[in-house]
C-alpha positions as CSV (number, residue, x, y, z in Angstrom):
1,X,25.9,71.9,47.2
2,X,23.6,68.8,47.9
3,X,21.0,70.6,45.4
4,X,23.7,70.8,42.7
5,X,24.9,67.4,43.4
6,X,21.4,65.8,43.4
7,X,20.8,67.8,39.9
8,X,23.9,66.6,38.5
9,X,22.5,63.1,39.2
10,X,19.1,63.6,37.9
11,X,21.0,65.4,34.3
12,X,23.3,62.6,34.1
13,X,20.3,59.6,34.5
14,X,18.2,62.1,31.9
15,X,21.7,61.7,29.1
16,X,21.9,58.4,29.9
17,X,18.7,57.5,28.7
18,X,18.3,59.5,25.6
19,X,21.9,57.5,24.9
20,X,20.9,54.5,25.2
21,X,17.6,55.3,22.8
22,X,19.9,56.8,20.4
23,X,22.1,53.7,20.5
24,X,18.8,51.6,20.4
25,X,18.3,53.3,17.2
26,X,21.6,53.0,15.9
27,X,21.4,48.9,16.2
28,X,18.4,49.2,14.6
29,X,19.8,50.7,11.5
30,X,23.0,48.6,11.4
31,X,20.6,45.8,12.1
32,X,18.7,46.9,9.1
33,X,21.2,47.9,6.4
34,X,23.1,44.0,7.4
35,X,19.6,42.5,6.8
36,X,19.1,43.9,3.6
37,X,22.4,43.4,2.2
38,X,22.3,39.9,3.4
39,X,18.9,39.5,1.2
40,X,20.3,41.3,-1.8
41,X,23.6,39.5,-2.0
42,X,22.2,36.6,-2.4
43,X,23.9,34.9,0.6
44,X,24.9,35.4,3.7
45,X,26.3,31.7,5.5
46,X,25.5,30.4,8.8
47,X,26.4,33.0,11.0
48,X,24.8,35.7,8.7
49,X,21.7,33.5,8.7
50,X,21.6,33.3,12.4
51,X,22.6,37.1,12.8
52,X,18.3,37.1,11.7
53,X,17.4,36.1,14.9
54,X,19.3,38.2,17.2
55,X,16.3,41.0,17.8
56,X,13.7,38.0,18.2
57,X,15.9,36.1,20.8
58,X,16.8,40.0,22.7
59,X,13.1,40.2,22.6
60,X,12.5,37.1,23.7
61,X,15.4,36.9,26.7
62,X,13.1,39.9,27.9
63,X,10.1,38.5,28.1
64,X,11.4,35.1,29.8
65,X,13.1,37.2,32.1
66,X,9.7,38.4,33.1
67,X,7.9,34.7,32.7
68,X,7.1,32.6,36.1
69,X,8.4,30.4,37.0
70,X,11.5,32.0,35.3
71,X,13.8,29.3,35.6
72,X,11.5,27.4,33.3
73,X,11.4,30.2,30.6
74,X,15.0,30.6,30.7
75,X,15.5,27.1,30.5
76,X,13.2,26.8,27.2
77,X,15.2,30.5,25.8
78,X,18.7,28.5,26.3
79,X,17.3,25.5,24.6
80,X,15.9,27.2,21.5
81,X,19.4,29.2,21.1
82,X,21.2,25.8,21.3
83,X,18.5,24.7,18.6
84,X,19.5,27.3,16.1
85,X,23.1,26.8,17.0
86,X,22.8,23.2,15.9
87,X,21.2,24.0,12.9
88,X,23.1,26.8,11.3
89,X,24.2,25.0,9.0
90,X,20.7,24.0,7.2
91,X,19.1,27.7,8.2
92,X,22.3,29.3,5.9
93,X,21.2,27.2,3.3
94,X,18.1,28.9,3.3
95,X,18.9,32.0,5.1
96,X,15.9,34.4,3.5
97,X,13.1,32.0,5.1
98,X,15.5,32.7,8.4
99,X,15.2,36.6,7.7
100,X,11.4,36.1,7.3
101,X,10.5,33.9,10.0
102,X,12.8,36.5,12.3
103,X,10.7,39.3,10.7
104,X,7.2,38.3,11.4
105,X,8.3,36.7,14.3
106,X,9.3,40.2,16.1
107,X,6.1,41.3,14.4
108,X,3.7,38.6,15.6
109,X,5.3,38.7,19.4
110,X,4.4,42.4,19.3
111,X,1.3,42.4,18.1
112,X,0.6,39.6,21.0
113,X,2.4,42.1,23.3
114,X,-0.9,45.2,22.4
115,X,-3.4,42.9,21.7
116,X,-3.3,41.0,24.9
117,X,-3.8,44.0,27.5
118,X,-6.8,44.7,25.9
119,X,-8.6,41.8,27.3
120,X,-10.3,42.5,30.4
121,X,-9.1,43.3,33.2
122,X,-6.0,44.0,32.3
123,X,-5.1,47.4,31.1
124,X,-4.2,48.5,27.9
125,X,-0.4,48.8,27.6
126,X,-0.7,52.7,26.0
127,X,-3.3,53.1,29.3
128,X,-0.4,51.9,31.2
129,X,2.1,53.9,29.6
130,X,-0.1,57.1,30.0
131,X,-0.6,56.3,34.0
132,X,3.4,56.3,34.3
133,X,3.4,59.9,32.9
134,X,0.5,61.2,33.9
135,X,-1.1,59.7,37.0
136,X,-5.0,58.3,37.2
137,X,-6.6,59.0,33.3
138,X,-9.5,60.8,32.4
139,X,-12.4,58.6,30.7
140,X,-11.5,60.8,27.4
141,X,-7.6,59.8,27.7
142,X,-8.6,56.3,28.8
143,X,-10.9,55.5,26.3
144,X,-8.6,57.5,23.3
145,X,-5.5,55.1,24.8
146,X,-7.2,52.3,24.4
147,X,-8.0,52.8,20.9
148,X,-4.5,53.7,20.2
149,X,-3.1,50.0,21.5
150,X,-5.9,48.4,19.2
151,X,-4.0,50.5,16.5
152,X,-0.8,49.4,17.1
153,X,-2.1,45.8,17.5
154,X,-3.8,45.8,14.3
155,X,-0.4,47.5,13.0
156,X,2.2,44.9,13.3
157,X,-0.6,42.3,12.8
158,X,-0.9,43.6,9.5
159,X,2.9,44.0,8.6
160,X,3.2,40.6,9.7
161,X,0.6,39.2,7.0
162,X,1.9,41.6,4.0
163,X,5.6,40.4,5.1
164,X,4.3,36.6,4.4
165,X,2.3,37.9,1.1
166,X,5.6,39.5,-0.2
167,X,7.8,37.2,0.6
168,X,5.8,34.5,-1.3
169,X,4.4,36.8,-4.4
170,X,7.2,39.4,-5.1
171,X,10.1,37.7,-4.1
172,X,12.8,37.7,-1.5
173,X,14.0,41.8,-3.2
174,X,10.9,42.9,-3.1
175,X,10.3,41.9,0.6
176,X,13.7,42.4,1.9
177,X,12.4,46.5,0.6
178,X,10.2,46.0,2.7
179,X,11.0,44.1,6.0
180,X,14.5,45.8,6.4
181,X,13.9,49.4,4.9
182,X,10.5,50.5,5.2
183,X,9.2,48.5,8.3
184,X,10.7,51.4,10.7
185,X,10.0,54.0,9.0
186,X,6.0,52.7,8.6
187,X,6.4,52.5,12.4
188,X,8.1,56.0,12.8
189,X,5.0,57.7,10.6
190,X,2.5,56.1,13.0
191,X,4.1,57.4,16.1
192,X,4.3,60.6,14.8
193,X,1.0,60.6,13.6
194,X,-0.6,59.3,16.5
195,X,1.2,62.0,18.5
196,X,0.2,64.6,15.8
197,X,-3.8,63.6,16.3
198,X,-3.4,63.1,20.3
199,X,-2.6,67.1,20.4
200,X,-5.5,67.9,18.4
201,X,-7.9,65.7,20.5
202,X,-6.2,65.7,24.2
203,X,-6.0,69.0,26.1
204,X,-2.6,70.2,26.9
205,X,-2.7,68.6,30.3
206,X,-3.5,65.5,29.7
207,X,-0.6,64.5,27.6
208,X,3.0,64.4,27.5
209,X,6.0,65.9,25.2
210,X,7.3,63.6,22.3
211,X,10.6,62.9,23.9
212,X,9.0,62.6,27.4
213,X,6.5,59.6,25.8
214,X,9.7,58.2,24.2
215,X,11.9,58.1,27.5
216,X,9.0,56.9,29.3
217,X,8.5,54.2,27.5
218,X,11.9,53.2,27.4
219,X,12.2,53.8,31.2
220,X,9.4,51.7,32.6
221,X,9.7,48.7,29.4
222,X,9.9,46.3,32.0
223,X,6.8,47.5,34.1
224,X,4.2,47.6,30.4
225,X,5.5,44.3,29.5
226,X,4.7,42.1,32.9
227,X,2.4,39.5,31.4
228,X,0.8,38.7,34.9
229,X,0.1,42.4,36.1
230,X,-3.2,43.9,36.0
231,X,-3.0,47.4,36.8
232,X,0.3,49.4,36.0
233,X,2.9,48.5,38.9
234,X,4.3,52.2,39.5
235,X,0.5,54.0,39.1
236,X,0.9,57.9,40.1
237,X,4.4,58.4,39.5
238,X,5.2,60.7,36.8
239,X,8.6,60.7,34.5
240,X,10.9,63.3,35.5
């Protein structure tokens, strides 16, 4: 009975996960399709406008959560919210810059979030990520993670600059196509990618399932994104 009971719980946390990534997913597409029609229609007001900030600010609550001292960083978070608050009324007026600066924004803070665990010592977040699932790395998996964080640094730091160049040459059509209906997808295809090459290049033991890498991540978020932390916090544990 206490083995049932004790499966029961470990089934229930395993549902509870993949619901919240499917939800996770779901706000992303609702986030999406509001965005775009936002862009297209040629208005959207000051709550629509400020509706462009709401993944930057969830983002952004995160990583304050996680700043020292954290009062501080809290402090600062409330202060910009009460920022854009009091100036919703000019940021509707010119809600597409709003949609942009959100847009390379979320793409500039996650580019920062790769590119700076690859300076030395820290570890590089995929490294990290990899250590959750699999334990201590092999140089091979060590050195093929590290790649794969420069390639998601470069990534985003590259959306971020052709978001700007569309935005500014194409028009706000043309780069509300882009920003709010092709950036996940881009992302999706590199994921899958990346995952496709690691299983021609990694031996079968030394990586994880697809939907184990995804819970994983989405598990231990708060452990890759600790901006003081040098070494991964739960090293040698493995997702179940």
């Amino acid at each position: 009975m206490a083995w049932e009971a004790l499966m029961g719980v470990r089934k229930a946390g395993t549902w509870l996960r993949r619901a919240r990534v499917t939800a996770g997913v779901a706000l992303i597409v609702a986030y999406s399709v509001v965005s775009y029609r936002s862009n297209v229609a040629g208005h959207a007001g000051a709550l629509g406008a400020l509706f462009a900030f709401l993944p930057l600010l969830g983002l952004s609550l995160g990583a304050a959560w996680e700043g020292r001292p954290r009062p501080l960083w809290l402090t600062l978070w409330a202060l910009a919210c009460a920022g854009l608050w009091h100036y919703r009324i000019l940021i509707g007026a010119h809600y597409s810059w709003a949609y942009l600066v959100e847009d390379v924004g979320m793409l500039t803070l996650l580019c920062s979030l790769f590119a700076r665990t690859l300076k030395s010592p820290r570890v590089p977040l995929i490294s990290r990520l990899s250590e959750l699932v699999h334990g201590p790395l092999s140089p091979r998996l060590a050195h093929y993670t590290r790649r794969v964080t420069q390639l998601w640094a470069a990534l985003f730091g590259i959306m971020a600059i052709v978001s700007i160049l569309l935005f500014l040459v194409a028009g706000v059509r043309a780069w509300g196509f882009y920003a709010n209906v092709l950036t996940w997808p881009i992302m999706a295809l590199v994921f899958i990618g990346e995952y496709l090459v690691r299983r021609l290049v990694i031996p079968a033991q030394e990586r994880a399932g697809f939907l184990q890498v995804v819970l994983a991540g989405s598990r231990y978020w708060r452990h890759l994104v600790e901006a003081d932390s040098c070494e991964p916090s739960l090293r040698g544990r493995t997702v179940r």
